[in-house]
N, C-alpha and C positions, 0 to 999 in steps of 0.2 A: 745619603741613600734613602735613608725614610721620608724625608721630604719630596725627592722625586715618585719615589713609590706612592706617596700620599696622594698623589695628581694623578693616578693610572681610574680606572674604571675596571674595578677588578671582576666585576661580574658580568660584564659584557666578554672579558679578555679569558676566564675562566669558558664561558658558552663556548668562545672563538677555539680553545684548547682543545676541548672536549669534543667537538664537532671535527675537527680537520684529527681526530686520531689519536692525540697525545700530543702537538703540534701546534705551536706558535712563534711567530715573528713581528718583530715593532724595529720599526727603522731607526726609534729614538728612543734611547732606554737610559743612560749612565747621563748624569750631569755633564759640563764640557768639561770642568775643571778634572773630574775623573778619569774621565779619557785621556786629558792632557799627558795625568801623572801614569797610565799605564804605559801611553807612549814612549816617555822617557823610560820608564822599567824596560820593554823591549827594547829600547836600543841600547842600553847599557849591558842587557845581557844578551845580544847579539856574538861578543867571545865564546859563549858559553854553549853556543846552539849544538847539539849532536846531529851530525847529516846523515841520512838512511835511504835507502836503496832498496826496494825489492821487486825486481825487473814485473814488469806488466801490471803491477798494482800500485805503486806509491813510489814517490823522492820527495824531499824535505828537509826540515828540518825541525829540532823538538828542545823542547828547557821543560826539566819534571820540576816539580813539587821542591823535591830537594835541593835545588839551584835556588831555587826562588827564596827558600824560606832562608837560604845565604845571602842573598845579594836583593831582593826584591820583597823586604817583606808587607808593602801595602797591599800587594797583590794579596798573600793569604792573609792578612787584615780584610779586607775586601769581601774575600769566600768565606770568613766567618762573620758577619756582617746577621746579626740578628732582626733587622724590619728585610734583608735580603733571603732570610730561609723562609721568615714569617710569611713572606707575600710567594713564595713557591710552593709555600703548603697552601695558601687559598689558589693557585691559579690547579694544582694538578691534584690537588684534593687525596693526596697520600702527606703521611707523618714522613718525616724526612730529618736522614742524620749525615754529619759529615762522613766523609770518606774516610777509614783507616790511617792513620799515622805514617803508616808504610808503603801507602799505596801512591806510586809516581804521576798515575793521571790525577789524584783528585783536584790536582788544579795545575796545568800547562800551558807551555806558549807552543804555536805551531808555526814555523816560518817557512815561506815561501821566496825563496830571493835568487831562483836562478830560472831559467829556462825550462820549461817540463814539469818543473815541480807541482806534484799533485795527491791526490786518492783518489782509488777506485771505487766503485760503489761498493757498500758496507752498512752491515748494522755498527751500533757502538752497544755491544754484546754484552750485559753484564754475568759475570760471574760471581755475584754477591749471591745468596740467600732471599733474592729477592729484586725491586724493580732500582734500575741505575739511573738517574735524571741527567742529560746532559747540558748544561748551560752554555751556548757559545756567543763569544761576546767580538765586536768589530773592535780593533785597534788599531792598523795602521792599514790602510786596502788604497796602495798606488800600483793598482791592477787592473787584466781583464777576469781577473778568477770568477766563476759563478760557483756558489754550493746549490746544486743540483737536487733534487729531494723525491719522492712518489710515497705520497700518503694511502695510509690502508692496505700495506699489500699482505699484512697478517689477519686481516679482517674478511672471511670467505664472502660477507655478507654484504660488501661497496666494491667497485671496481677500483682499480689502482688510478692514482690521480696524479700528475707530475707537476713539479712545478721548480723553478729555479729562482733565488733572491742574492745581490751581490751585499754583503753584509757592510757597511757603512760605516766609519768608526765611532764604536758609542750605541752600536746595533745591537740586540737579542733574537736569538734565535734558544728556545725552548724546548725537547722532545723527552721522549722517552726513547733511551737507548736503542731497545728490543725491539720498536714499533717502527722507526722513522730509516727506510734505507734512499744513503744522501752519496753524494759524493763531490770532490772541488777540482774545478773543471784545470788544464796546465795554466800553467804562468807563463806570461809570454816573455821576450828579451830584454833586460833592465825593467824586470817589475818589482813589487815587492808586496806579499800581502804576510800581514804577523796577527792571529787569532788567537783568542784565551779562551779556554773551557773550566767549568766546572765541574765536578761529578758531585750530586749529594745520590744517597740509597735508602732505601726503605731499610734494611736489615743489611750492616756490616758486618756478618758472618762468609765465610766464605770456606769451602774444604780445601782438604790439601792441594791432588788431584787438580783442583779448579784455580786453587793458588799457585802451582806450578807451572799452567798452561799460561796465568795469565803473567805469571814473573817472566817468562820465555820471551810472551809476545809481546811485550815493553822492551824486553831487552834488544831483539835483534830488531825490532819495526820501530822504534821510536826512541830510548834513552842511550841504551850501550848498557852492556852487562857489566861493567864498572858501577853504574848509577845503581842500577836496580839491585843486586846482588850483594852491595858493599851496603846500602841501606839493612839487606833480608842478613846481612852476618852479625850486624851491632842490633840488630833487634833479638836476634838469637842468644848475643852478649848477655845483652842486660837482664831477660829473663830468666836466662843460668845463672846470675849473678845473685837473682831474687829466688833461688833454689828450687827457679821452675823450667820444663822443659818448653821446646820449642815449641808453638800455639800456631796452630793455620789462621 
């Protein structure tokens, strides 16, 4: 990873950020041998995938944090990858920490493998204390899927700008949650596209209220309240266990 990072033009790629919004894309980001080894992690946890449903906005399918740190663990090897956060802080010029322990996006696979499967347009909303960075990375795209994107539409001061890129395996696509509304267009008959995200944050605080809404919207839109819930009960465990009470 710091080798390839070594080779970017980080100052050119930081203007390119900053100029499109919070917003960047390179068609060629991960070594091949990295992508290789992601590939193989997605299709071994292909058993594992959770399918969701929720009529006129999204089908799919999702593998959290927690699946992975069982069965996948280069991938969070990979998200804690120190020339990989190092070079996030020069491209988006925010201090940046991992995601919460307990939080099921901070690193996912999203599969695509039947007919329809998609999302609607969306921010990736954070509910930290502050700003969410999303990392999406190409892994396996034997698809027509496009991610669809319009830059600036929080910005009263540019017009909204659209644009669509079909991510490539071994692709980066970089935004800030709040700023960048994207969307990935259906998948057509015997396709298949499988993506990995990131999340790092400026501030892993998060209130209750806000950790409630966002424990809900993993559970029924993406993991299953088995994944997400059984994580939020042994977290509650162990800090009763350390004679403290439950911590948003």
């Amino acid at each position: 990873m710091a080798e390839c990072l070594g080779a970017l033009d980080n100052a050119s790629l930081r203007t390119a950020f900053a100029g499109q919004g919070a917003f960047l894309y390179l068609d060629r980001f991960l070594a091949p041998e990295v992508t290789a080894q992601l590939v193989r992690s997605a299709e071994a946890l292909l058993p594992e995938v959770n399918r969701n449903y929720l009529p006129g906005h999204k089908q799919g399918g999702s593998v959290s944090r927690h699946t992975i740190d069982r069965l996948a663990p280069f991938i969070a090897q990979l998200y804690r990858s120190p020339a990989l956060l190092a070079w996030l802080e020069q491209i988006s010029g925010d201090k940046l920490q991992l995601s919460p322990a307990d939080d099921p996006h901070a690193y996912a696979l999203y599969y695509y493998t039947r007919a329809g499967d998609h999302i609607g347009w969306h921010y990736d909303t954070s509910y930290y204390d502050g700003r969410r960075y999303t990392v999406l990375l190409g892994v396996i795209d034997q698809s027509s899927c496009q991610l669809d994107y319009e830059l600036h539409t929080r910005d009263p001061e540019r017009p909204d700008e659209p644009g669509s890129v079909q991510i490539a395996p071994g692709g980066l696509v970089l935004f800030d949650g709040d700023k960048l509304r994207h969307r990935v267009t259906p998948a057509g008959a015997n396709e298949m596209r499988v993506s990995l995200t990131f999340e790092y944050v400026t501030h892993a605080t998060m209130r209750p209220w806000w950790r409630f809404i966002s424990n809900m919207k993993d559970a029924v839109a993406y993991f299953g309240f088995r994944q997400v819930f059984r994580q939020w009960r042994q977290r509650g465990s162990h800090e009763r266990g350390k004679g403290g009470g439950l911590r948003p």
